[in-house]
C-alpha positions, -999 to 999 in steps of 0.1 A, spaced: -275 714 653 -308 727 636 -313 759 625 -346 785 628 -374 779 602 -376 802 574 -406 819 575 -431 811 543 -449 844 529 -482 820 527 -499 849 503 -465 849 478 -468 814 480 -504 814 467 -496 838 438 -472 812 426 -498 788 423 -530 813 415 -541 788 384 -545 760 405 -562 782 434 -596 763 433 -589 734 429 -569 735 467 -603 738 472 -617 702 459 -599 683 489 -623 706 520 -653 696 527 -674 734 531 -690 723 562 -658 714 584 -639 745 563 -662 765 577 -664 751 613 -629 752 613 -623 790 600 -648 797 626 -625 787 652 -592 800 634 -602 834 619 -635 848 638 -634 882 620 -639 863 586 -661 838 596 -689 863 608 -678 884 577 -690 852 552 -704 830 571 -720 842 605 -761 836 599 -762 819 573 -768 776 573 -733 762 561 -750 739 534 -756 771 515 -716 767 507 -698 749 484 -661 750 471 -664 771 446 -678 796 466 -650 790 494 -629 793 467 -638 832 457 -645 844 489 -608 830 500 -593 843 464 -608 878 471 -595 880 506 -561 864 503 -553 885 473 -571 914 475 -571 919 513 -538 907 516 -552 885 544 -524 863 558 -542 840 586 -565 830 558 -533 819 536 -519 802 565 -551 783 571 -558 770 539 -521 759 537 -519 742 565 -555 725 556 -546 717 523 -511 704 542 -533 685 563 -554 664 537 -523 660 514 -500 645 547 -491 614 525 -476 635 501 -460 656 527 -444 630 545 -430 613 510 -414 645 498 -401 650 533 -387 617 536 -370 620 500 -351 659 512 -337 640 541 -317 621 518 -301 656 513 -297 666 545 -316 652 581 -320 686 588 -340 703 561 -340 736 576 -305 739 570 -309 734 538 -305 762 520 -305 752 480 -318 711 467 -291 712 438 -307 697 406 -287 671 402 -303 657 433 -337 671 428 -345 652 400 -344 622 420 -367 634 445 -390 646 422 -391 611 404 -394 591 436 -421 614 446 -440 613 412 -435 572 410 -458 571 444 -488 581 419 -490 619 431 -505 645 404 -478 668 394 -504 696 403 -504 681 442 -465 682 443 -465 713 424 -487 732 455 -466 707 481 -432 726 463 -448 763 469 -467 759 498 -441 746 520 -412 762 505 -394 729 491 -359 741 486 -359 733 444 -344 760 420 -369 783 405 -355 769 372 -360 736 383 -395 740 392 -408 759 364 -391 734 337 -403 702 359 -437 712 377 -453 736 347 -488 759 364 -514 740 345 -552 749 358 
């Protein structure tokens, strides 16, 4: 039996992790970013981008313009796409940490709490692959890892 998904607040999500907002950013290369917002979120692509030769961007500047609008226009598509980008480039890391919650339970949806007693484990088997804490750290908020908020904060600190 598997249960519904929980639905991630993508922009909440992003607050969590607001130091290390740009550098989600070094793993995109502008040029496919943009192709690829153009197909996923029109009304901001001709907003930013429509016009205007793609080479003229580079991550730090798809880094503001997607700060101002995720945070300031509460714009949620735009949280979802970067997340699932960002999901996308980091799918070794995904799949590791996924592989390491089944050990808790085959169905991770169900879970509802990673005690951390058994976190601590994961966290280790995941850090021993060679991942930056910063990369699990976003993998944790981003896809709504099931770790106490204690847990996190003492184990995967916000560092910019």
């Amino acid at each position: 039996m598997t249960t519904a998904p929980r639905e991630i607040d993508e922009i909440e999500a992003l607050k969590k992790v607001e130091p290390l907002f740009d550098s989600i950013f070094r793993v995109f290369e502008p040029k496919e970013f943009i192709l690829r917002l153009s197909q996923f979120e029109r009304g901001l692509y001709n907003k930013y981008f429509r016009g205007f030769r793609t080479e003229k961007f580079n991550r730090p500047k798809l880094a503001e313009i997607s700060r101002h609008e995720i945070f300031e226009g509460k714009n949620q598509l735009l949280a979802q796409f970067v997340t699932i980008l960002w999901n996308r480039e980091h799918r070794d890391l995904y799949n590791d940490m996924l592989e390491q919650v089944k050990t808790v339970n085959e169905d991770v949806e169900a879970i509802e709490l990673i005690p951390d007693d058994q976190a601590g484990p994961i966290l280790e088997a995941v850090l021993a692959k060679g991942y930056e804490k910063a990369d699990v750290l976003l993998l944790v908020r981003l896809n709504d890892v099931r770790f106490s908020e204690d847990f996190v904060l003492k184990n995967l600190p916000v560092e910019a």
